[in-house]
C-alpha positions as CSV (number, residue, x, y, z in Angstrom):
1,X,105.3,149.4,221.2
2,X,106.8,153.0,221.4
3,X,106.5,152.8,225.5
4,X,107.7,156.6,226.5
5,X,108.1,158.4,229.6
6,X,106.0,161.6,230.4
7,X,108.2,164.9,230.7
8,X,108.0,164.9,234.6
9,X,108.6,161.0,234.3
10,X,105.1,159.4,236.3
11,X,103.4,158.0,233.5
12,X,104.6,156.0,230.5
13,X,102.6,155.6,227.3
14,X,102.4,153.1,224.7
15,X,100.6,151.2,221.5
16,X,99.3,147.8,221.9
17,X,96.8,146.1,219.4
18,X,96.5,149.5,217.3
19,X,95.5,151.7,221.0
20,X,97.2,153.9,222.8
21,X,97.5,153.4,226.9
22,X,99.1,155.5,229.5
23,X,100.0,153.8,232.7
24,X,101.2,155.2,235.7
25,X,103.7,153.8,237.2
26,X,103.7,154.2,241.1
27,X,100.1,152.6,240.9
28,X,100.4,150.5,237.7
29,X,97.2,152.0,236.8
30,X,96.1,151.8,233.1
31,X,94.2,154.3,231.2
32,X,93.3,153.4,227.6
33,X,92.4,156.0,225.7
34,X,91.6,155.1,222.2
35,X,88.8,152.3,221.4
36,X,88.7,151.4,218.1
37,X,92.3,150.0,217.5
38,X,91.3,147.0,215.2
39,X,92.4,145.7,211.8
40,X,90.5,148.6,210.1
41,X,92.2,151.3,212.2
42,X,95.4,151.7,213.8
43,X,95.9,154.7,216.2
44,X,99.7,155.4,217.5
45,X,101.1,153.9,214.6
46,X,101.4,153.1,210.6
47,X,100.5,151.7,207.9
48,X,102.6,150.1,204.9
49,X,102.5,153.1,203.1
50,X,103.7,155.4,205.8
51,X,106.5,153.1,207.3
52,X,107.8,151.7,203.8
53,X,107.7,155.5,201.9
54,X,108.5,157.8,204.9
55,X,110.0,155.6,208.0
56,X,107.2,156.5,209.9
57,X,106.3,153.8,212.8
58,X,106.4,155.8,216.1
59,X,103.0,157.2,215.9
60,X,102.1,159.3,219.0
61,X,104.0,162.1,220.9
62,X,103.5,163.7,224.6
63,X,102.6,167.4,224.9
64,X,105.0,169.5,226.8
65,X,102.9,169.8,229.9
66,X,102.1,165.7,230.1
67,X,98.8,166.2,229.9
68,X,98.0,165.1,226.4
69,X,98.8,162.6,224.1
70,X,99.1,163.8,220.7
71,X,98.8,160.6,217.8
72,X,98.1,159.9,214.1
73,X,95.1,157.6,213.4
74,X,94.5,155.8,210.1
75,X,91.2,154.5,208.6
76,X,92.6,151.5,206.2
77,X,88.7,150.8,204.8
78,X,89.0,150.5,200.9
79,X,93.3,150.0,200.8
80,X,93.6,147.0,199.0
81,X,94.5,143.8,200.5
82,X,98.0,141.9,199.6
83,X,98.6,138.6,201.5
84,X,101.3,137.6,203.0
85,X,102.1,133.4,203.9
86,X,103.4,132.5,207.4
87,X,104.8,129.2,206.9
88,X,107.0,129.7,210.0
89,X,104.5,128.8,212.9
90,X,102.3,125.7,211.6
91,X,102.0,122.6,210.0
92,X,100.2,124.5,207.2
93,X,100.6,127.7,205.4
94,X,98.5,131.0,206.8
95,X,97.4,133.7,204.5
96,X,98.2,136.6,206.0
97,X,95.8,139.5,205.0
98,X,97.6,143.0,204.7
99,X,96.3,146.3,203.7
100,X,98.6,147.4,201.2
101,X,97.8,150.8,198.3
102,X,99.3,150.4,195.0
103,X,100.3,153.3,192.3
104,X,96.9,155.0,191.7
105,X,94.6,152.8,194.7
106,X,93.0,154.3,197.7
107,X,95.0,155.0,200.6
108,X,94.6,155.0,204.1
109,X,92.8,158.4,205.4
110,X,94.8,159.6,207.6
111,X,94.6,162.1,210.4
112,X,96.2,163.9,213.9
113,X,94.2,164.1,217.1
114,X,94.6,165.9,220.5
115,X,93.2,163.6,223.8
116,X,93.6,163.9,227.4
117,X,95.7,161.4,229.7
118,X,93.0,160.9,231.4
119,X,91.1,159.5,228.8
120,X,88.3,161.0,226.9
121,X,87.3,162.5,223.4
122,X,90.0,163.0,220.7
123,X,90.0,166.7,219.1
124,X,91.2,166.8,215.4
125,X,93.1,169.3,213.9
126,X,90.9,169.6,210.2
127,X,93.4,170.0,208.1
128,X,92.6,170.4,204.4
129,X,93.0,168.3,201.5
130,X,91.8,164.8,200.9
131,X,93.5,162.6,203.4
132,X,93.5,160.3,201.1
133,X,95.7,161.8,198.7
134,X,97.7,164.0,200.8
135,X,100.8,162.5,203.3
136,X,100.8,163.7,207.0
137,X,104.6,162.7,207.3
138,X,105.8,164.4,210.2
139,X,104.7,166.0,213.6
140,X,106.5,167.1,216.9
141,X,106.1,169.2,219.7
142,X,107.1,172.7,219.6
143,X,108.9,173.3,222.6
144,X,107.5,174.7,225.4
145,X,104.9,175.4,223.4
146,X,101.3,173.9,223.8
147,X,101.9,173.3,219.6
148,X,102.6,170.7,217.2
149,X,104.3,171.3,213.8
150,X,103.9,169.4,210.9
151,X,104.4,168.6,207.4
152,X,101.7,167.8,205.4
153,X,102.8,166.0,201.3
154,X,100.9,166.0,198.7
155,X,100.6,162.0,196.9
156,X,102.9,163.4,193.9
157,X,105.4,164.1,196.5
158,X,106.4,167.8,195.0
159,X,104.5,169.6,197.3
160,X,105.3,169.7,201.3
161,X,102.8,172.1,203.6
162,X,104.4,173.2,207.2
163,X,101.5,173.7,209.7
164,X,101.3,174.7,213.0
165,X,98.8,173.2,215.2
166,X,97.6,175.1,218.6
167,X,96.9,172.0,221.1
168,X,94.0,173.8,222.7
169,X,92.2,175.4,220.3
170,X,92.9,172.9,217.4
171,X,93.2,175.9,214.8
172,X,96.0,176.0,212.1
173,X,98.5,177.8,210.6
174,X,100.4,177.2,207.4
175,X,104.1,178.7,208.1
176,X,105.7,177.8,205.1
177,X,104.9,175.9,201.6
178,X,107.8,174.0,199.5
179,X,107.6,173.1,196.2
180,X,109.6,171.5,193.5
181,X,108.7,170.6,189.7
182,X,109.9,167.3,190.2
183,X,110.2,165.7,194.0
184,X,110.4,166.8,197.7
185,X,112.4,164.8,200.2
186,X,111.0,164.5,203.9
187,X,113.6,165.8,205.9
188,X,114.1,165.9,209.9
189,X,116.1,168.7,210.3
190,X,114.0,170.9,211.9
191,X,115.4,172.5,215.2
192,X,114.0,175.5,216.9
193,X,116.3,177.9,217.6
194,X,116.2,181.7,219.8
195,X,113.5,180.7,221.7
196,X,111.3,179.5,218.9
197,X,111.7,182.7,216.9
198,X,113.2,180.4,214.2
199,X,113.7,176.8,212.8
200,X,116.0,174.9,210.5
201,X,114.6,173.7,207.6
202,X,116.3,171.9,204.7
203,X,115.6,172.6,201.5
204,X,117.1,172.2,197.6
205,X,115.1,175.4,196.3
206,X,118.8,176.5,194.9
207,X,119.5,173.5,193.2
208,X,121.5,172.2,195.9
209,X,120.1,170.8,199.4
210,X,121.3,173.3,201.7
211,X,120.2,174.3,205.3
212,X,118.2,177.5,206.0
213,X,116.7,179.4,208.8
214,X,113.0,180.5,209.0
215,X,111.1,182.2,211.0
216,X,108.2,181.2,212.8
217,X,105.7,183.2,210.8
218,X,107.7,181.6,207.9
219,X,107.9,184.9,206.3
220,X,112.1,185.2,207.1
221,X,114.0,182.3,205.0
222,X,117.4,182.5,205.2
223,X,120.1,180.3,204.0
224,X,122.6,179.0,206.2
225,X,125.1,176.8,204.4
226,X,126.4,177.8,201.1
227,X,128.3,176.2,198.0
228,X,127.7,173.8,194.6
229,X,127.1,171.0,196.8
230,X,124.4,169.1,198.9
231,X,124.3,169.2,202.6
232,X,124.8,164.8,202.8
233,X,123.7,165.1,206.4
234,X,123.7,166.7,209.6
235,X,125.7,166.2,212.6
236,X,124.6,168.7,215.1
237,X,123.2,172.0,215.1
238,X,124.9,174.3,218.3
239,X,122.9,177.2,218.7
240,X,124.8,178.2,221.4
241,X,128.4,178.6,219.8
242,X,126.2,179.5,216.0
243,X,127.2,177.0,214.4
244,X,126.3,173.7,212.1
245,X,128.1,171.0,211.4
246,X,127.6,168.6,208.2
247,X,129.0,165.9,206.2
248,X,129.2,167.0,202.6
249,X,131.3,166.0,199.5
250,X,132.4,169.7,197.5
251,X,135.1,167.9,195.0
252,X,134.4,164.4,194.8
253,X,131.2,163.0,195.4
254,X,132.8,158.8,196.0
255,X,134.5,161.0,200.0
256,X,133.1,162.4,202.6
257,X,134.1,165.5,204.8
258,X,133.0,167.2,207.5
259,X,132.4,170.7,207.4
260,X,130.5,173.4,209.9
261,X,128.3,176.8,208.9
262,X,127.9,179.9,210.5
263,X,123.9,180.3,211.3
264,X,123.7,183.7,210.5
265,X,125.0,182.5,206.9
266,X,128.1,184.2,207.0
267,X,131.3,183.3,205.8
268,X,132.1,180.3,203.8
269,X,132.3,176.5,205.1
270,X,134.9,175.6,207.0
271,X,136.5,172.0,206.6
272,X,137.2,170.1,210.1
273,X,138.0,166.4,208.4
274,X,141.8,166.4,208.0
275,X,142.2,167.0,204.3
276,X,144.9,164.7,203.8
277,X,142.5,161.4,204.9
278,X,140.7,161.4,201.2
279,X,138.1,159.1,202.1
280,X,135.1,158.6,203.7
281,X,134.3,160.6,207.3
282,X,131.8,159.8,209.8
283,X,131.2,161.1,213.2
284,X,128.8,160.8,216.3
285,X,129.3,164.2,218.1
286,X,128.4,165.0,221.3
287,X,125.7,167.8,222.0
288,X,128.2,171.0,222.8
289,X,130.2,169.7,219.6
290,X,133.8,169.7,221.3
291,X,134.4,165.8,221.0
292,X,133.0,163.8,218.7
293,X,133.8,159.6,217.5
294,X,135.1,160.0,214.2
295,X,135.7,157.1,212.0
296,X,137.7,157.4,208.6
297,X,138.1,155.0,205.9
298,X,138.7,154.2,202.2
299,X,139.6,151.6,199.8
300,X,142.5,150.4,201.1
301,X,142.0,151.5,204.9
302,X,139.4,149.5,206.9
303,X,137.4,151.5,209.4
304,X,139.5,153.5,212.2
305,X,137.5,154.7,215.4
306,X,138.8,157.4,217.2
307,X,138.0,160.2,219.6
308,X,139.4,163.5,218.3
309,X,138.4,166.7,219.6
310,X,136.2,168.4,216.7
311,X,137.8,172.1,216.5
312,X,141.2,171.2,216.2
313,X,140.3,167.5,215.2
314,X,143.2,166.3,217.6
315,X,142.9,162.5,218.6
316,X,142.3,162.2,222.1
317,X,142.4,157.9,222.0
318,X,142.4,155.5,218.8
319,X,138.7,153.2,220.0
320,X,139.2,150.7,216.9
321,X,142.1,150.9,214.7
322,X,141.4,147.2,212.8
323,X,144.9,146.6,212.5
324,X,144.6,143.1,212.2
325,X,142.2,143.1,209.1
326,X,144.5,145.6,207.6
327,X,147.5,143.4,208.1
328,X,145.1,140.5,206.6
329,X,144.3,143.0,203.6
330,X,147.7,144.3,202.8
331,X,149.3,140.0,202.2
332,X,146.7,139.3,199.9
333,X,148.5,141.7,197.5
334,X,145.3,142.6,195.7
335,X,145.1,145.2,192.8
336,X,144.0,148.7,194.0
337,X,140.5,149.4,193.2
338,X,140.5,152.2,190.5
339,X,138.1,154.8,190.6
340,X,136.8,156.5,186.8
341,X,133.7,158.4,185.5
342,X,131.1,157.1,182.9
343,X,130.4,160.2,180.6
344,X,126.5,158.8,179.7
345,X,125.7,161.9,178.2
346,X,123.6,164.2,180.6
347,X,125.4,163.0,183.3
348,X,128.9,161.6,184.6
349,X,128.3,158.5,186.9
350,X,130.7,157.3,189.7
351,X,132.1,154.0,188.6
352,X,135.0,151.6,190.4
353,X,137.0,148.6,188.8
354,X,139.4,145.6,190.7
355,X,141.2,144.1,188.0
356,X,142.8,140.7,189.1
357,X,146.3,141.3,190.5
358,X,148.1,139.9,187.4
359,X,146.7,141.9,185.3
360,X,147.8,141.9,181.5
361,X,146.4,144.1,179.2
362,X,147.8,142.6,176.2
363,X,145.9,139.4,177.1
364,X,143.4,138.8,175.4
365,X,142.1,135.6,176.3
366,X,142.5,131.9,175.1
367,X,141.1,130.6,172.1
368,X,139.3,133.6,170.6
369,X,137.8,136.7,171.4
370,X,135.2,136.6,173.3
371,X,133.4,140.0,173.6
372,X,131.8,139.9,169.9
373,X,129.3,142.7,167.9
374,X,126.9,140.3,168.7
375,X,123.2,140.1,169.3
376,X,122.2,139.9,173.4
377,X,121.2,136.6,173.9
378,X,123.4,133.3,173.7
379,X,122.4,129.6,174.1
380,X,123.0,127.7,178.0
381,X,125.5,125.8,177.3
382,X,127.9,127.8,175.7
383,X,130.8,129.1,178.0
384,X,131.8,126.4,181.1
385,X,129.2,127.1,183.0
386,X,126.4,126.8,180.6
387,X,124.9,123.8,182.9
388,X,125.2,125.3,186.0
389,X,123.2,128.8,185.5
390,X,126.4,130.8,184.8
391,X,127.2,132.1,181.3
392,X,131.0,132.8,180.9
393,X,131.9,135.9,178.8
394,X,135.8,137.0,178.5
395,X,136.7,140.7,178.8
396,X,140.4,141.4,178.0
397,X,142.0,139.2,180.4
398,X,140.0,138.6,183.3
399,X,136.2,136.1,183.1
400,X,132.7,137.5,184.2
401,X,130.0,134.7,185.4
402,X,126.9,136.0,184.7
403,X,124.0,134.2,186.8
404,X,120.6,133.9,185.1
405,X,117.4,132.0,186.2
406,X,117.1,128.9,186.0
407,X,113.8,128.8,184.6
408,X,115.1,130.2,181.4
409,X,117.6,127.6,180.5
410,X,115.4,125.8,179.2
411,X,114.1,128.7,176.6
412,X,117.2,129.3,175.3
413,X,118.5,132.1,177.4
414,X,121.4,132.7,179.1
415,X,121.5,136.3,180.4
């Protein structure tokens, strides 16, 4: 798993059976250099917690130089055990055992050590906290650095620790602490930028998520992008021309837009999606940010594909239009979906509604009203499809099947 070339391309290393190898590739030659993959611990990858919670599963990086191999290891003695059944491969069922920490259980301690290609002893960076109860989330190289930087969360997840860790001499250095009362995304924005003097880092200490610069000491924090609104995503950060460019969503949270940032913080964002597209923008954009494949679409415009130049957001040549399926769309002659907030108090929620195309509001359905200031539970059986696991309920004009399980039809429920 995770196979990876060295920097000056020789060598490739990889995880198999919870250990790490490097092999070189002229000779085929294969060094392994950790020994106690097993069920217990896995070196070079994750565990449940740590792919499910924070998408980790590439476990192990190269140093800058090629000469070491820089990995998280986990000791999974006292997680609890959930089985899983493979059914798939055998006449009869297999218990699959599976170490797997619910709220409140032991977690897997987990750690980050330093060994040589050429196989030998792991070094350990000592960081503090209980591993147990603290998340080491993220690591990377430092550019032509011999350094790692990481992110070290606390188990309530409202605390996040930046550290830098010196490859040879194992010592470290917390750069820069984030907190929050409530909860603290992991985010992989980090880019290093004027010869490592400073990084990106993004943060919603204002309220809003929002890019910043700091420096390396993490004493300088400054903010980069700017504005009542949240920084969706990132498209590319050009440190070369000084700017960032970022999807975000300033007047209407259901579209998105792309935008681009001074670094420096000056000035206000400037909006590159053509504002008369209201919709949703996406964009794959090429390194130097001069061309970019943007796709638009909204509710009544399947996806589009085109290459557009990103200053002047010219299209250069339509890759997709989907003209067909728009064709298709446009005979069924369907309603237009209808787009409203729900005012539930502390908040306004997002909400859309596709009312059938012959639409009557007068209508009020056959028989007798059927939404009633009744209690929440009716009988199976009442409605048309009572028998079949559906309960039908009329609003206005148009019917709702609501499914239920079976296993309640016979108790007397139908919701």
């Amino acid at each position: 798993m995770f196979a990876k070339f060295s920097p000056d391309g020789d060598r490739a290393a990889y995880v198999s059976e919870n250990n790490i190898f490097v092999e070189e590739l002229s000779s085929s030659t294969i060094t392994q250099l950790t020994e106690d993959g097993s069920e217990r611990y896995v070196n070079g990858t994750f565990d449940w917690v740590y792919e499910e919670e924070f998408a980790c599963r590439d476990g192990f990086r190269w140093s800058n130089d090629g000469e070491k191999i820089i990995y998280w290891h986990s000791d999974t003695e006292g997680t609890g055990t959930f089985y899983l059944i493979n059914n798939l491969d055998s006449i009869y069922s297999i218990p699959m055992p599976f170490p797997y920490s619910k709220v409140g259980t032991t977690n897997s301690d987990v750690k980050i050590g330093v060994v040589p290609v050429v196989g030998g002893s792991t070094l350990w960076f000592d960081v503090p906290g209980d591993p147990r109860n603290n998340y080491l989330v993220r690591m990377e190289v430092v550019p032509g650095a011999d350094e790692v930087i990481f992110q070290q969360l606390n188990r309530l997840q409202n605390t996040n620790r930046v550290w830098i860790g010196n490859l040879e001499t194992m010592e470290l250095e917390n750069i820069l602490t984030e907190t929050d009362e409530a909860f603290l995304d992991v985010h992989d924005d980090l880019l290093w930028l004027e010869g490592n003097r400073y990084f990106t880092w993004t943060s919603e200490r204002d309220g809003w998520r929002h890019l910043y610069r700091v420096s390396r000491d993490g004493k300088e924090i400054s903010q980069v992008t700017r504005g009542d609104f949240d920084v969706v995503s990132l498209d590319c950060i050009n440190a070369k021309t000084g700017y960032v460019y970022y999807i975000a969503s300033p007047d209407n949270p259901t579209q998105r837009y792309l935008y681009r940032s001074r670094l420096d913080g000056e000035g206000s964002p400037e909006l590159i999606s053509p504002d008369e597209q209201k919709g949703q923008h996406s964009y794959v954009m090429s390194g130097d940010a001069k061309l970019a494949l943007h796709t638009f679409e909204n509710a009544t415009t399947p996806p589009v594909t085109s290459l557009v130049e990103v200053k002047s957001h010219k299209v250069i040549r339509v890759m997709e239009d989907n003209r067909k399926i728009k064709e298709i769309y446009e005979a069924l002659d369907l309603a237009p979906k209808e787009f409203f907030r729900v005012d539930i108090g502390e908040v306004e929620l997002d909400a859309w509604m596709l009312k059938p195309a012959d639409w009557d509001p007068g209508f009020g359905g056959p028989g007798s009203s059927g939404t009633k200031d009744t209690g929440g539970l009716s009988l199976p059986g009442q409605g048309e499809g009572g028998n079949l696991g559906l309960e039908r309920r009329w609003f206005h004009d148009f019917e709702l099947y609501v499914p239920f399980p079976s296993y309640l039809q016979g108790a007397g429920f139908a919701h």
